[in-house]
DSSP file (Angstrom, degrees, kcal/mol; ACC not computed):
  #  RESIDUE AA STRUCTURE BP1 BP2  ACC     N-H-->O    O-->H-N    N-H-->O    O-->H-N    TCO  KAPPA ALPHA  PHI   PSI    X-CA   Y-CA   Z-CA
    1    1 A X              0   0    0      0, 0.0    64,-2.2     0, 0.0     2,-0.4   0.000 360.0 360.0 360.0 134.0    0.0    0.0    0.0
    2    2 A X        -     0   0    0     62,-0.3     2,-0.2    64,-0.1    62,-0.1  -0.858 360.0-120.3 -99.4 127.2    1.7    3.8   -0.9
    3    3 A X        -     0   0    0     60,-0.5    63,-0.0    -2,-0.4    -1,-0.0  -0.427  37.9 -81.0 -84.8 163.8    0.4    5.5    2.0
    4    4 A X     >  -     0   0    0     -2,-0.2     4,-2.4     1,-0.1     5,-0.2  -0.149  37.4-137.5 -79.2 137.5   -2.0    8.6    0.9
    5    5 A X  H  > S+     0   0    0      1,-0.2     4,-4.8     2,-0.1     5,-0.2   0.920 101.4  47.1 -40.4 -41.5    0.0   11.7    0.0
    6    6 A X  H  > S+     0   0    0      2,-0.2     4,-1.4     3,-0.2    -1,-0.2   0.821 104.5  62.4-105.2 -24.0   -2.0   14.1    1.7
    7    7 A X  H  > S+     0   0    0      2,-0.2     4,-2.6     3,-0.1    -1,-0.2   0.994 113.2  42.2  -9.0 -94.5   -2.2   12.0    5.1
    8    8 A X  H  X S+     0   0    0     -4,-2.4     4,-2.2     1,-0.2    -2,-0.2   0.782 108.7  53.1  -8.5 -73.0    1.3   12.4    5.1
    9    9 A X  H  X S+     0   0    0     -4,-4.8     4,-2.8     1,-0.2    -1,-0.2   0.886 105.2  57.3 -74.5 -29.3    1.5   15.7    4.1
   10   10 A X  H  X S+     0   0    0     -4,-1.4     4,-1.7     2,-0.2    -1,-0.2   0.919 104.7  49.3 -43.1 -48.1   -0.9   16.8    6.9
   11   11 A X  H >< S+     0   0    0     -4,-2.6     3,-2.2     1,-0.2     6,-0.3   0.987 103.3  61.0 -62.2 -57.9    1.2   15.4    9.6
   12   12 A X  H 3< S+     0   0    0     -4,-2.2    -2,-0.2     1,-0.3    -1,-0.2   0.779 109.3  50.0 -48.2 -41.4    4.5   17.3    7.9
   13   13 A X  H 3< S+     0   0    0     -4,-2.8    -1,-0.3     4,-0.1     5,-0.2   0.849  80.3 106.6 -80.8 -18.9    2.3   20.5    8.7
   14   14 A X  S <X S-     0   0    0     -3,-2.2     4,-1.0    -4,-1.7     3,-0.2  -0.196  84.6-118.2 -37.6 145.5    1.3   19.9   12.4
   15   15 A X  T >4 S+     0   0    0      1,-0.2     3,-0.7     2,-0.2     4,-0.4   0.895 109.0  55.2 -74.4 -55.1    3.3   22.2   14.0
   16   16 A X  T 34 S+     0   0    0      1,-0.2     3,-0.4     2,-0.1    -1,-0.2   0.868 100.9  57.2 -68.8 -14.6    5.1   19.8   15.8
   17   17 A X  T 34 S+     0   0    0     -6,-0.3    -1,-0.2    -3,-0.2    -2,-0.2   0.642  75.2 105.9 -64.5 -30.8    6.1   17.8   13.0
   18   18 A X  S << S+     0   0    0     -4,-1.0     9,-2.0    -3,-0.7     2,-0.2   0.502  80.6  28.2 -42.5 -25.8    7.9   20.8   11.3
   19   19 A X  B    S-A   26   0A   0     -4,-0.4     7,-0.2    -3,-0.4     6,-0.2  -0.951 101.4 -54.0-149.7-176.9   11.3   19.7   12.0
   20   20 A X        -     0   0    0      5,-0.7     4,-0.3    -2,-0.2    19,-0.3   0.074  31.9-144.8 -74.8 152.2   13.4   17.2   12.6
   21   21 A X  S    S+     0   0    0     17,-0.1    18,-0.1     2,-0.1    -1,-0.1   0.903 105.9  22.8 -67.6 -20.6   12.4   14.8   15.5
   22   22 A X  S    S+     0   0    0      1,-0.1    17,-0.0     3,-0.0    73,-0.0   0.966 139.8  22.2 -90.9 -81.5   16.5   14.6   16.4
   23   23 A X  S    S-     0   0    0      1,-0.1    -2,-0.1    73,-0.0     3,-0.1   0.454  91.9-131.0 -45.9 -31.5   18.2   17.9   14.8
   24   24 A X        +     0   0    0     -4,-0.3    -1,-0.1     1,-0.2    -3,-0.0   0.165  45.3 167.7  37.0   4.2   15.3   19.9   14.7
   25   25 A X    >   -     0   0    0     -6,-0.2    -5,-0.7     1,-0.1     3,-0.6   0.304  39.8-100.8  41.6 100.6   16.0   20.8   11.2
   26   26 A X  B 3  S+A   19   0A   0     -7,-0.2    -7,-0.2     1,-0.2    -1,-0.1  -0.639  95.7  13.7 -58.9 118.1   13.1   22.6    9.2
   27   27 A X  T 3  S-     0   0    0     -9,-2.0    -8,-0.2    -2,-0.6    -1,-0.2   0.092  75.1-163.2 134.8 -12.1   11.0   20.6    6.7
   28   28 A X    <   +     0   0    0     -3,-0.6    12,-0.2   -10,-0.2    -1,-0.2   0.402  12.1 179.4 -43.2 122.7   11.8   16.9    7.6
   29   29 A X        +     0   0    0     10,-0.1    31,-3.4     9,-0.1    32,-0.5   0.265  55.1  69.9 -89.2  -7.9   10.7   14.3    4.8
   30   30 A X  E     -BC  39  59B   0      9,-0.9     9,-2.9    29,-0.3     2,-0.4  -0.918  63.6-152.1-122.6 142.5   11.7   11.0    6.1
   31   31 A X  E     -BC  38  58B   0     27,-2.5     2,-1.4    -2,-0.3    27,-0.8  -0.994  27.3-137.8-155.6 169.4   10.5    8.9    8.9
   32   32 A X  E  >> -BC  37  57B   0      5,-0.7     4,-3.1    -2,-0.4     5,-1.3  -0.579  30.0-167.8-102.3  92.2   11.3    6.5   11.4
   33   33 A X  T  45S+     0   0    0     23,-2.4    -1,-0.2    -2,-1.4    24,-0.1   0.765  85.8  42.6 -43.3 -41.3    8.1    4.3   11.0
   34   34 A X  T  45S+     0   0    0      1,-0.2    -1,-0.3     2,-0.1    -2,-0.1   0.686 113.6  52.1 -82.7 -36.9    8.6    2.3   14.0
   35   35 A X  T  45S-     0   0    0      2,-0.1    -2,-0.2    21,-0.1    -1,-0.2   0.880 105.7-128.1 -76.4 -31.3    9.6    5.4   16.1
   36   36 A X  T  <5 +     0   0    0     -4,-3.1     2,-0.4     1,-0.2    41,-0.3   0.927  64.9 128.5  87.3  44.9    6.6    7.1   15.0
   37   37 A X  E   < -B   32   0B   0     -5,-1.3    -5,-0.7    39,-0.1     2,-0.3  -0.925  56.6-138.2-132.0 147.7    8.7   10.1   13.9
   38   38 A X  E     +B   31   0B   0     -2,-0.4    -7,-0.2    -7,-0.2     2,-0.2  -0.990  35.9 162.0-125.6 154.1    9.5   12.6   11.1
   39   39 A X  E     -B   30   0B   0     -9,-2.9    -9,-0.9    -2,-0.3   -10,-0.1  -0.929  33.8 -88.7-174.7 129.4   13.1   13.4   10.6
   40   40 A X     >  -     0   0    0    -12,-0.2     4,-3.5   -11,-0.2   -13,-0.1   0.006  34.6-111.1 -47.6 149.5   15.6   15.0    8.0
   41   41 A X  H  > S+     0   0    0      2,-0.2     4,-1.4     1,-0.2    -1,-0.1   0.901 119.2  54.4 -61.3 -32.2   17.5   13.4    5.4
   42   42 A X  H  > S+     0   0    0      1,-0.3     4,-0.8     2,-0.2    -1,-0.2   0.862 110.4  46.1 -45.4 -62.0   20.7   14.0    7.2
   43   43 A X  H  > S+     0   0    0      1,-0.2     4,-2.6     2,-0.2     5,-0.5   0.878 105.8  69.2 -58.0 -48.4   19.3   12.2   10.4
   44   44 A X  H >X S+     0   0    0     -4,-3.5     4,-3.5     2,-0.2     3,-1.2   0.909  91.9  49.7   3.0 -94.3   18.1    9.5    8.0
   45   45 A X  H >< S+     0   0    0     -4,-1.4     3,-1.9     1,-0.3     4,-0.4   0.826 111.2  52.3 -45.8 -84.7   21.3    8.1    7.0
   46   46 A X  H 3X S+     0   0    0     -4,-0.8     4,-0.9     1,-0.3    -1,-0.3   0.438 106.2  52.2 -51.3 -16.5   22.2    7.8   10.5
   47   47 A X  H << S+     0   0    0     -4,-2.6     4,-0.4    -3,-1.2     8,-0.3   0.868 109.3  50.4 -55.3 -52.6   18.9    5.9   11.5
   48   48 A X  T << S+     0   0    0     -4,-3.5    -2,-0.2    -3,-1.9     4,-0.1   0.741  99.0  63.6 -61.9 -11.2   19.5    3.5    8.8
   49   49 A X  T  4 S+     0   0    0     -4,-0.4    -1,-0.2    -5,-0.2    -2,-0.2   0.933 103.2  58.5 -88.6 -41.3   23.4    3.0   10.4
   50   50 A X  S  < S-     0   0    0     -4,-0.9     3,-0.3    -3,-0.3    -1,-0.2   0.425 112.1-113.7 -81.9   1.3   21.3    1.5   13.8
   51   51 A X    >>  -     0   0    0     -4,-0.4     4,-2.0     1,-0.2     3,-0.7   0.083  10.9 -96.1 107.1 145.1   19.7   -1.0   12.3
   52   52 A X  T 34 S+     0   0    0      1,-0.2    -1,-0.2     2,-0.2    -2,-0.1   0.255 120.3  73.6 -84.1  20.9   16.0   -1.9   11.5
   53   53 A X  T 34 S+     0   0    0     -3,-0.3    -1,-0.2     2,-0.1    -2,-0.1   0.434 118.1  22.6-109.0 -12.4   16.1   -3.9   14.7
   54   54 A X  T <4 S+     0   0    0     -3,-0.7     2,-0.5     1,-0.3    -2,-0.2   0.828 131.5  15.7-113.1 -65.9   16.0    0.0   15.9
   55   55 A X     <  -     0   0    0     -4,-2.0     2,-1.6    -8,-0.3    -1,-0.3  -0.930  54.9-151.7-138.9 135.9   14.7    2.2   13.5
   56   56 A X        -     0   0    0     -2,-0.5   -23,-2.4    -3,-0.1   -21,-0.1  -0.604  18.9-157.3-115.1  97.1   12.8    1.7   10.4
   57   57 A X  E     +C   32   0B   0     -2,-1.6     2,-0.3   -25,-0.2   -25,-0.2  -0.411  21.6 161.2 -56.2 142.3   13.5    4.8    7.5
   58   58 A X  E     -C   31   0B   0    -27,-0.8   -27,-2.5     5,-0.1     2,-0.4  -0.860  45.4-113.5-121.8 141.0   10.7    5.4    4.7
   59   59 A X  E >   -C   30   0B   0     -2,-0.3     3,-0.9   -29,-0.2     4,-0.4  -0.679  25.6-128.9 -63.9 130.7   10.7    9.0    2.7
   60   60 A X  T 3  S+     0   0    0    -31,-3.4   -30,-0.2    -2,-0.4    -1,-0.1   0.847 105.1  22.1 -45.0 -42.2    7.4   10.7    3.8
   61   61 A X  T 3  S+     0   0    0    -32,-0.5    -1,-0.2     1,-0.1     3,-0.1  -0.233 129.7  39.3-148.3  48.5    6.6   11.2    0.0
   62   62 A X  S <  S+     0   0    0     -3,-0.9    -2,-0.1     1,-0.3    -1,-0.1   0.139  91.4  85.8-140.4 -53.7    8.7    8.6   -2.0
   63   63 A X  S    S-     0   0    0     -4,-0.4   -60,-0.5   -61,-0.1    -1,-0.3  -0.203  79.3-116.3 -67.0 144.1    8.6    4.9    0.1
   64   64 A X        -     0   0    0    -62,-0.1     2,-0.3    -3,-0.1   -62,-0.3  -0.279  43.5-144.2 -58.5 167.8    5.7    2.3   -0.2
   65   65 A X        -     0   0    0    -64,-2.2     2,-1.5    -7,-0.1     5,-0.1  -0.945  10.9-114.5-139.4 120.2    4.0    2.3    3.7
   66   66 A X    >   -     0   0    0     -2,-0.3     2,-5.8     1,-0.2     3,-1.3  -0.326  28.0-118.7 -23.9  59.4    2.6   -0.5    5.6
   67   67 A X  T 3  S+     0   0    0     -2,-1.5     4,-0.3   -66,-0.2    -1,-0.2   0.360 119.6  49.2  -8.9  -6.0   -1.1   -0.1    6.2
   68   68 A X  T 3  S+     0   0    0     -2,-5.8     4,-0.3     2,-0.1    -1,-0.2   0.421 100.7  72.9-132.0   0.1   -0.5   -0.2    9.9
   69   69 A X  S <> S+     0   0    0     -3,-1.3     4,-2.3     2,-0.1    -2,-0.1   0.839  94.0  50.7 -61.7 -51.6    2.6    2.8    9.5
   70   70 A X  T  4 S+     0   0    0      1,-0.2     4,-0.5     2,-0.2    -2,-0.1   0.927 107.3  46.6 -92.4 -30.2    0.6    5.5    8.8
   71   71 A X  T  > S+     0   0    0     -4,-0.3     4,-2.3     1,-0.3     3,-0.5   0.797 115.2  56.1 -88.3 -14.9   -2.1    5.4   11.8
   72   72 A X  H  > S+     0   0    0      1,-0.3     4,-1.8    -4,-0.3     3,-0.4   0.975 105.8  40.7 -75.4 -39.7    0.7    4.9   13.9
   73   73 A X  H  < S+     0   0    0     -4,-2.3     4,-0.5     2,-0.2    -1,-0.3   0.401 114.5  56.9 -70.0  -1.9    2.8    7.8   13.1
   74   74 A X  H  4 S+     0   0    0     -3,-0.5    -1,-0.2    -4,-0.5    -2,-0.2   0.729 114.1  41.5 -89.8 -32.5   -0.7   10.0   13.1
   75   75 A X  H  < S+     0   0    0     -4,-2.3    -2,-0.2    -3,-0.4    -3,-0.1   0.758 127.8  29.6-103.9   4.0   -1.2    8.7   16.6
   76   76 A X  S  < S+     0   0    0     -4,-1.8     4,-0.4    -5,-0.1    -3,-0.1   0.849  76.2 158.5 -83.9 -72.8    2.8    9.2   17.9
   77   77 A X    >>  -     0   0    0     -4,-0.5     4,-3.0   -41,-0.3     3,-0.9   0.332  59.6 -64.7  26.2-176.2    4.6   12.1   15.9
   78   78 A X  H 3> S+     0   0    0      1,-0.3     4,-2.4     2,-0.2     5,-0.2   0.965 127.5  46.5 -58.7 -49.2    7.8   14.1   17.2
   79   79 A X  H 3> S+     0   0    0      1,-0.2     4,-1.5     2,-0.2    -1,-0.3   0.778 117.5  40.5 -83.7   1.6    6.6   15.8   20.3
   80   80 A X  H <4 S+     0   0    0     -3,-0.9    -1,-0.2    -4,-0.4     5,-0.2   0.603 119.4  43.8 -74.4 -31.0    4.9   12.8   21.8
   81   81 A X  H  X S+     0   0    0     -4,-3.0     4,-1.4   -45,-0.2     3,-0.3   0.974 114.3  52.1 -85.6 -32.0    7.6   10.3   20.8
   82   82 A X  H  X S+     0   0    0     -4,-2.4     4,-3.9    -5,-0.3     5,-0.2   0.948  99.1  66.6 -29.7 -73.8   10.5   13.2   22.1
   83   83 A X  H  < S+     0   0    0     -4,-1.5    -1,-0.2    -5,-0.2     4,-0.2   0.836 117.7  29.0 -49.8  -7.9    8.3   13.5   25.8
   84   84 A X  H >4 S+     0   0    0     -3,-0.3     3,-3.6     2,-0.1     4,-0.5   0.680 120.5  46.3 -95.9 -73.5    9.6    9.8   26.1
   85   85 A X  H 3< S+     0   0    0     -4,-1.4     3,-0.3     1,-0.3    -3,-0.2   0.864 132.1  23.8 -39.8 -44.3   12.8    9.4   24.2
   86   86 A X  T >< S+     0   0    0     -4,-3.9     3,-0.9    -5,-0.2    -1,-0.3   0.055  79.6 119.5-116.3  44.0   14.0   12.6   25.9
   87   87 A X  T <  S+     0   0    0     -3,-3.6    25,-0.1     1,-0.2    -1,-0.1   0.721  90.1  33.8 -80.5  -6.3   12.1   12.9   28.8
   88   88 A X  T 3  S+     0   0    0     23,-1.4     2,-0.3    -4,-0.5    -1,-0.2   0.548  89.6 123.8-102.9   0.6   15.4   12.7   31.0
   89   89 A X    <   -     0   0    0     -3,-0.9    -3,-0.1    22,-0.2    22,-0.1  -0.254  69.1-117.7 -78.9 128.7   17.2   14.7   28.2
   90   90 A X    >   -     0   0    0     -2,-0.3     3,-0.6     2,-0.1    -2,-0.1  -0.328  40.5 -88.9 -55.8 144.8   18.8   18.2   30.1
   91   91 A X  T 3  S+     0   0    0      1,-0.2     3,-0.1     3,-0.0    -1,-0.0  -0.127 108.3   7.1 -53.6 171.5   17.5   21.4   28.9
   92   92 A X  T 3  S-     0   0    0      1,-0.1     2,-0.2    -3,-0.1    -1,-0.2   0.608  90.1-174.9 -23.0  74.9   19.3   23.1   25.9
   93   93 A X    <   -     0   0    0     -3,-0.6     2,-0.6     1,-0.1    -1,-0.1  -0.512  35.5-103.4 -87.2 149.6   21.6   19.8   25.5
   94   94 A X        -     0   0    0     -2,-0.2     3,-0.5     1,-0.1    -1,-0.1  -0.696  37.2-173.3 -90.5  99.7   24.0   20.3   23.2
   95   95 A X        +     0   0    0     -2,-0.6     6,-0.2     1,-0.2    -1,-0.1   0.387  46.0 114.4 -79.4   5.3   23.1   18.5   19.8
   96   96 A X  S    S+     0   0    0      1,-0.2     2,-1.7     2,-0.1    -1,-0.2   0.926  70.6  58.8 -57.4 -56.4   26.4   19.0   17.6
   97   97 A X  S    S+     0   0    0     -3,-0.5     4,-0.5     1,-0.2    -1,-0.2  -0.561  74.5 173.4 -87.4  92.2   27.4   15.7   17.4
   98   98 A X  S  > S+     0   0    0     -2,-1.7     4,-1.9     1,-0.3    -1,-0.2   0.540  71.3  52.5 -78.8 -22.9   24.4   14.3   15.8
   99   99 A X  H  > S+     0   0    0      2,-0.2     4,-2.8    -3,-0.1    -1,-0.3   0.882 104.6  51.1 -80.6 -54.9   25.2   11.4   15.2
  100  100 A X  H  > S+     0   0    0      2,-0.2     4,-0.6     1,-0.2    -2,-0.2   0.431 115.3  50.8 -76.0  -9.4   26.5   10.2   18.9
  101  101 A X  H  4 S+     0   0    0     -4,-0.5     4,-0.3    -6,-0.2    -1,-0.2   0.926 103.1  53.9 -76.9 -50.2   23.0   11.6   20.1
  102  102 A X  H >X>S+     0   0    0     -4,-1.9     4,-2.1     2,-0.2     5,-1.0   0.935 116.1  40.1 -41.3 -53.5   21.0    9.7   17.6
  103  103 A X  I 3X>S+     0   0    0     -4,-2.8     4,-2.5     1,-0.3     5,-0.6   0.992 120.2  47.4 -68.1 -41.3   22.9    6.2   19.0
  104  104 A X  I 3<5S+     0   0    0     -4,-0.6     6,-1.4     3,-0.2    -1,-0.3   0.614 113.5  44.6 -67.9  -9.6   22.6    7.7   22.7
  105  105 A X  I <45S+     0   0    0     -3,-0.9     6,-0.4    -4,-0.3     7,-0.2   0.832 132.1  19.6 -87.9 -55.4   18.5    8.8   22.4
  106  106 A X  I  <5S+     0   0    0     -4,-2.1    -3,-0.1     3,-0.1    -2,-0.1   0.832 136.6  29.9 -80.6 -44.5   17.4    4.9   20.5
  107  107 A X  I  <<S+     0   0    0     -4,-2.5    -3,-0.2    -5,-1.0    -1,-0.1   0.447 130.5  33.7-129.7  24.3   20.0    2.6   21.2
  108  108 A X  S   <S-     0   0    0     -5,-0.6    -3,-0.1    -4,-0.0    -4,-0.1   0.335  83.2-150.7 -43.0 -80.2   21.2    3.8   24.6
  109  109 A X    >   +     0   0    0     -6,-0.5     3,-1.2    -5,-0.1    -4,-0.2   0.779  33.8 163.5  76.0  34.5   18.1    4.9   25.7
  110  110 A X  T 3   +     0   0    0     -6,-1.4    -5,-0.1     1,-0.2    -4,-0.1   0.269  68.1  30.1 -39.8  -4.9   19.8    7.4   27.7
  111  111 A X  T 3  S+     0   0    0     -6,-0.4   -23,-1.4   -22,-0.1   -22,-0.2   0.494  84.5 109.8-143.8  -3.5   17.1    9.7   28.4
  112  112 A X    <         0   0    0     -3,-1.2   -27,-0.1    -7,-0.2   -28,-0.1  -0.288 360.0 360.0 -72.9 150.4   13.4    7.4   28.6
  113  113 A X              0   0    0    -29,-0.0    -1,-0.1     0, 0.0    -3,-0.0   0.651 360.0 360.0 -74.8 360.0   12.3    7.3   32.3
């Protein structure tokens, strides 16, 4: 099933959705099906380096979607999967090293309660 375009694009406008769930990045087009997230290409690649056992990439507006992908990501998106995944995360933590955050937020789980 190609999940419907304008689903999709609906979520991408929610306000919270507007950038990346990791970077925060404007515009993010990719998401981590399993996480319930949208997320930049840049943040992408480095989802795809952790494994599908972890995180599972599709493009918002390229990749086929599971029938059971899209209601999930309508009922997580970024700030409701974030109050978990970073609920322990210190205020204005320093994100430069994007990469070594990604592995320390998912496959750490450095910051869930």
């Amino acid at each position: 099933m190609v999940a419907d375009p304008k689903i999709l694009d609906g979520l991408l406008k929610l306000p919270e959705n507007r950038e990346c769930a990791d970077c925060k990045s404007k515009g993010p087009r990719w998401a981590c099906v399993n996480l319930g997230i949208f997320i930049c290409i840049q943040c992408s690649g480095i989802h795809r380096s952790l494994g599908v056992h972890i995180s599972k990439v599709r493009s918002a507006t390229l990749d086929t979607w599971l029938p059971e992908q899209v209601p999930f990501i309508e009922s997580m998106g970024n700030e409701k999967s974030n109050n978990y995944w970073e609920a322990e995360l210190p205020p204005n933590y320093n994100r430069a090293g994007i990469e070594d955050f990604i592995c320390a937020k998912y496959k750490e789980k450095r910051w869930i309660p």
